[in-house]
C-alpha positions in Angstrom: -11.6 -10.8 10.1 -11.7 -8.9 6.9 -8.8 -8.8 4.4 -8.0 -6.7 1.7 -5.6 -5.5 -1.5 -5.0 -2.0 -1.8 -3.6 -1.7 -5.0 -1.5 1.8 -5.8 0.6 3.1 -8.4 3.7 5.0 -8.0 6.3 6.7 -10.3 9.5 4.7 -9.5 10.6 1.8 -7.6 12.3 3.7 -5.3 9.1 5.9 -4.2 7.0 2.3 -4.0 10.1 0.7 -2.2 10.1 4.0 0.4 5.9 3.8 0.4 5.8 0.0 0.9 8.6 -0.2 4.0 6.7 2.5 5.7 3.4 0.7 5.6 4.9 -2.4 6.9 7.0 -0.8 9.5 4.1 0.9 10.5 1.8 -1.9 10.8 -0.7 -0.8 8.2 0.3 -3.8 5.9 1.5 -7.2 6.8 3.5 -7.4 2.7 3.8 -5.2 0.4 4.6 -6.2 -3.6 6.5 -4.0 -5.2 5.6 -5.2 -9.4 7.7 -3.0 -11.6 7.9 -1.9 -14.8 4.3 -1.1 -15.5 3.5 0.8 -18.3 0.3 3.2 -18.4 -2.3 5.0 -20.6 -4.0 7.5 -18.7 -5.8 10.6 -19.4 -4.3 13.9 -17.8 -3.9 17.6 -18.1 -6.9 17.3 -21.1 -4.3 14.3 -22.9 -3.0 11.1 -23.5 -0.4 10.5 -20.9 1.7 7.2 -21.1 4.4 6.6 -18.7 6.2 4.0 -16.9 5.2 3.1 -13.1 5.4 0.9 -10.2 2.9 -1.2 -8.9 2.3 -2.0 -4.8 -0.5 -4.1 -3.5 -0.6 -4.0 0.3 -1.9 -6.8 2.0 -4.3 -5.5 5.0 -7.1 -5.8 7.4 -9.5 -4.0 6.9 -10.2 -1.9 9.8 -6.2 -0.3 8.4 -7.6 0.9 5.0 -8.4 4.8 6.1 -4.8 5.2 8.1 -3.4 3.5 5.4 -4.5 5.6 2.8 -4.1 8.7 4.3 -0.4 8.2 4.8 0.0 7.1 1.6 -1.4 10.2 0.8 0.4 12.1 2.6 3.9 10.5 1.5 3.3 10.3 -2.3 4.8 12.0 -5.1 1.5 12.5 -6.9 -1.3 15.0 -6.8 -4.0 12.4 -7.1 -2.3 8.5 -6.2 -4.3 5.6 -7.5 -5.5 3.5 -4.2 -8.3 1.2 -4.9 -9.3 -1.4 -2.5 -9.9 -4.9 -3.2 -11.5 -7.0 -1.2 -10.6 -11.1 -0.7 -13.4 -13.3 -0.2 -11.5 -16.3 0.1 -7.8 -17.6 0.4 -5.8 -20.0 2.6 -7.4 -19.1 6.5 -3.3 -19.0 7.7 -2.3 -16.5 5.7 -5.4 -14.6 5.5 -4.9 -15.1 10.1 -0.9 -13.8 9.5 -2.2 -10.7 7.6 -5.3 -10.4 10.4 -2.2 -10.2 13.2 0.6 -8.3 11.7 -1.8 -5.3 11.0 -3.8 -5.5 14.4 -3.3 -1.7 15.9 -2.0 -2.5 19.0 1.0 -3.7 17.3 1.8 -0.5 15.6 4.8 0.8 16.6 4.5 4.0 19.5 6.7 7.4 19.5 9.7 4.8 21.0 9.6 2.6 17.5 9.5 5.2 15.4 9.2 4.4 11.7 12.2 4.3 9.5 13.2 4.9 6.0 14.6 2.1 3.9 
């Protein structure tokens, strides 16, 4: 049972709030933080960029990183999101078994329990 933070970056609350409820609906996180305001220095477009963000770490197994990240992908405002995993090598063995069940495939919702917005 391997659990991880995926940590992501988004431009608002309201995109990380929308992001965040779908990965939980979905199964692909057991909790999502939403951390806002974050302020960043990032090079872009050959500049300096500094803006204000949002930060979400998803608490999953695993074996949910790739679906995860690809719907991420495929929901986010951004050409090229920040998702960086991190693993946990240790924490309380309850919560790191509740993360381990609420993210276990089978308990993804099926065309019936299709995933809604927040």
């Amino acid at each position: 049972m391997s659990v991880v933070f995926v940590y992501m970056t988004t431009r608002d609350t309201e995109e990380a709030r929308r992001i965040g409820s779908d990965l939980v609906r979905g199964r692909m996180a057991a909790c999502v933080n939403v951390i806002d305001p974050m302020h960043s220095l990032f090079w872009w477009d050959g500049k300096v960029q500094e803006e204000r963000e949002t930060v979400l770490i998803a608490k999953t197994s695993e074996d949910r990183v790739t679906e995860l990240t690809e719907r991420v992908k495929s929901i986010h405002s951004y050409d090229c999101p920040c998702i960086v995993v991190i693993p946990v090598t240790y924490g309380n063995d309850a919560f790191l078994k509740w993360i381990h069940e609420q993210t276990r495939a089978e308990s993804a919702p099926g065309p019936q329990n299709k995933i809604q917005e927040l």
